[in-house]
N, C-alpha and C positions, 0 to 999 in steps of 0.2 A: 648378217643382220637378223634373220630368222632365228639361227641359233642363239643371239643374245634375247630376241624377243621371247623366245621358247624358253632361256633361262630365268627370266626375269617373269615368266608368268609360275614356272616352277616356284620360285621363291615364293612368290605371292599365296600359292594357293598353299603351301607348304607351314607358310606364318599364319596365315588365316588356322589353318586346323592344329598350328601347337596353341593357339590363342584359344579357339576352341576348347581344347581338350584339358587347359589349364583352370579356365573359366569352371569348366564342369568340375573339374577335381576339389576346388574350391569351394561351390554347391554342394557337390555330395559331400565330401569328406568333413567337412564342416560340420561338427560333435552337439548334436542335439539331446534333448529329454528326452524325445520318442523313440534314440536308439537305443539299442542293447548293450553297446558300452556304458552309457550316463547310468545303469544301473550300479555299477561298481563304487560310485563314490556315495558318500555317507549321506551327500545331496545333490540334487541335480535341477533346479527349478525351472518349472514351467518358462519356456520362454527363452531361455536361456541358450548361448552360442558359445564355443571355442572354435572359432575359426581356423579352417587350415590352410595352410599344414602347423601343427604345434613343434615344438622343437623337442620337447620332454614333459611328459605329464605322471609322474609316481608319487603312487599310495593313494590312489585314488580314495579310497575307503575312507581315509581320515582327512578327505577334503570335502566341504559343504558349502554348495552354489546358492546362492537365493535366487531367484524368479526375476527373469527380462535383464539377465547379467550379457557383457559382452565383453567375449576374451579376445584380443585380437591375434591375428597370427604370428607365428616362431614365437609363441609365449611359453615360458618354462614354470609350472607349478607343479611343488614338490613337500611334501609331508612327510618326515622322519628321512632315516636313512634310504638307500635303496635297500639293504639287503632287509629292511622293515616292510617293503613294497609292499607286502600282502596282509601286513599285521591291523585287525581292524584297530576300536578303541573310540574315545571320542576325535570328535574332529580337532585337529591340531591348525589347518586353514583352512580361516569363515571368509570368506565373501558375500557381500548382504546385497540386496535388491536394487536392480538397474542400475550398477557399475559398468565403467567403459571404462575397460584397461587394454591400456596400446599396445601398436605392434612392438613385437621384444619383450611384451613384461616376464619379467623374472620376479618369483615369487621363492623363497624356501623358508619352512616354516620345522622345528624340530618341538618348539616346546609349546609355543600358541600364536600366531600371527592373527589378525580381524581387520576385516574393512568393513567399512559401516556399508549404509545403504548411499544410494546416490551418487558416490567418487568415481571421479573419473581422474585419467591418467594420461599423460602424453607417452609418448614411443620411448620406448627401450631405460623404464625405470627398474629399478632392481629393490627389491622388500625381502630382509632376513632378519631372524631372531637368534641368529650364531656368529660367530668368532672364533677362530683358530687362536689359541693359544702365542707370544713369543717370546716367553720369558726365559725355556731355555737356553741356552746357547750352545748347547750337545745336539740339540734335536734339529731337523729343517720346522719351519713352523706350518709346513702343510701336515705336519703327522705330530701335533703335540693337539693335547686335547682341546675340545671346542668349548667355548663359552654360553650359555643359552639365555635369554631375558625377552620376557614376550613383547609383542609389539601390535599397537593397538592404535588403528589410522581409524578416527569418528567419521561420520556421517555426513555429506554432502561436501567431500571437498576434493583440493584440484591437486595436482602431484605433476606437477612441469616436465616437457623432455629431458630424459640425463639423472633424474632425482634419484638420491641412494637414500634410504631407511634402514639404519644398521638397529641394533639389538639392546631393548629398553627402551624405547622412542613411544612416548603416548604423545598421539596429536590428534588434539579435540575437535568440533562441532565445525563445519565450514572454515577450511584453515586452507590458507595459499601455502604451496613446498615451490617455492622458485625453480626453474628447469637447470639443471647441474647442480642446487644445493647436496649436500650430505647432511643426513640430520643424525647424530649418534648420541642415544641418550640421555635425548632433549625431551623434556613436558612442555610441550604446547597448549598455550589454553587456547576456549575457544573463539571465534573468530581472530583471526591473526594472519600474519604471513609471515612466512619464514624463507629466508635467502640465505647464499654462502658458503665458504667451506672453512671452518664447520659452521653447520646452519647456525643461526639464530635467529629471535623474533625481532622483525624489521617493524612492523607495521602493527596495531590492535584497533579494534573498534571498542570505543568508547560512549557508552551511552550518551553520555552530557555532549559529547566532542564529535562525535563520529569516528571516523579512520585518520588517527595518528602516527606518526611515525614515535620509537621508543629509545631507550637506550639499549646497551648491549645485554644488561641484564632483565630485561623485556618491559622496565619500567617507562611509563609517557615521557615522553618531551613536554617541556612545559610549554605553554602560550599554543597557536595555532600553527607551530610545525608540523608540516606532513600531513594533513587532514584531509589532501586531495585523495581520491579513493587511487587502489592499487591496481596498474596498468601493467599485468605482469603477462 
């Protein structure tokens, strides 16, 4: 009985200090303005957190933070190639002011990616402005060349758990991305909501009407379908 008493205080005090020690790594390692890393990128705003642990963060240089940003952790933010890692230039990924992008965001950006100010993101979205090639049929399509088209997510809007944003995709002013949509492509105007795979605009607000529900080519429904606001 002592011996189990004596194992089971071991364990205790054993979790108590990995709890400890995880908690702290968390705190410190957690990527501030006022360290000496955040100077490396093109921006680093006041205020501003990548939480750790990150999973991958290159080319710092031609990435730019705005001010009271919050990266959550295993988030992967990437600017050019890696063997570009060190190449400055302008910035190729903008994240604008007081974003909350979830835990897992995946980010890669080659030609121009931009988040406005204000967007927040649920867990493990993914934003790229590339594409592997598949037209050969000689080549595997990881090694045939990449496709690039910037991609440009507006100011104050919500990006659901699961959301993919592939390469070309403008999505305007306060826009819902449903959680597991793919959006490739697509011009989103603003206020709207967009669900699906492949996304389309589900929903618009409509001055005279309010929030409509549309058809698949983003046009209203007529009469008062779908005018309940969007519970997404």
């Amino acid at each position: 009985m002592a011996r189990d008493a004596l194992a089971r205080l071991a364990d205790r005090v054993a979790g108590e200090a990995v709890q400890w020690v995880w908690q702290r790594s968390v705190r410190v390692g957690t990527l501030k303005a006022t360290q000496r890393r955040a100077r490396r990128f093109a921006r680093f705003g006041p205020g501003t957190e990548i939480v750790f642990p990150p999973v991958a963060v290159v080319g710092e240089g031609r990435i730019a933070l705005g001010a009271d940003t919050l990266v959550g952790p295993h988030a992967s933010l990437s600017a050019g190639m890696p063997d570009e890692a060190g190449r400055g230039g302008e910035p190729v990924l903008v994240i604008g002011d007081r974003c909350v992008l979830g835990k897992g965001i995946g980010v890669v950006a080659h030609k121009h990616v931009a988040i406005g100010d204000d967007t927040w993101t649920g867990h493990y979205v993914y934003i790229t402005d590339q594409n592997h090639g598949y037209e050969n049929l000689e080549l595997p399509i990881g090694t045939q060349m990449w496709k690039d088209a910037p991609v440009r997510i507006g100011p104050e809007c919500w990006l659901g758990h699961g959301a993919v944003v592939l390469p070309g995709t403008t999505i305007g002013r306060h826009v819902v991305v449903a959680a597991g949509a793919v959006v490739a492509g697509l011009q989103v105007p603003d206020y709207s909501v967009v669900a699906g795979v492949p996304g389309r605009v589900v929903r618009r607000h409509i001055a005279t009407r309010g929030w409509v529900a549309t058809h698949p080519d983003g046009t209203p429904l007529p009469g008062g379908a779908g005018s309940a606001p969007f519970r997404g």
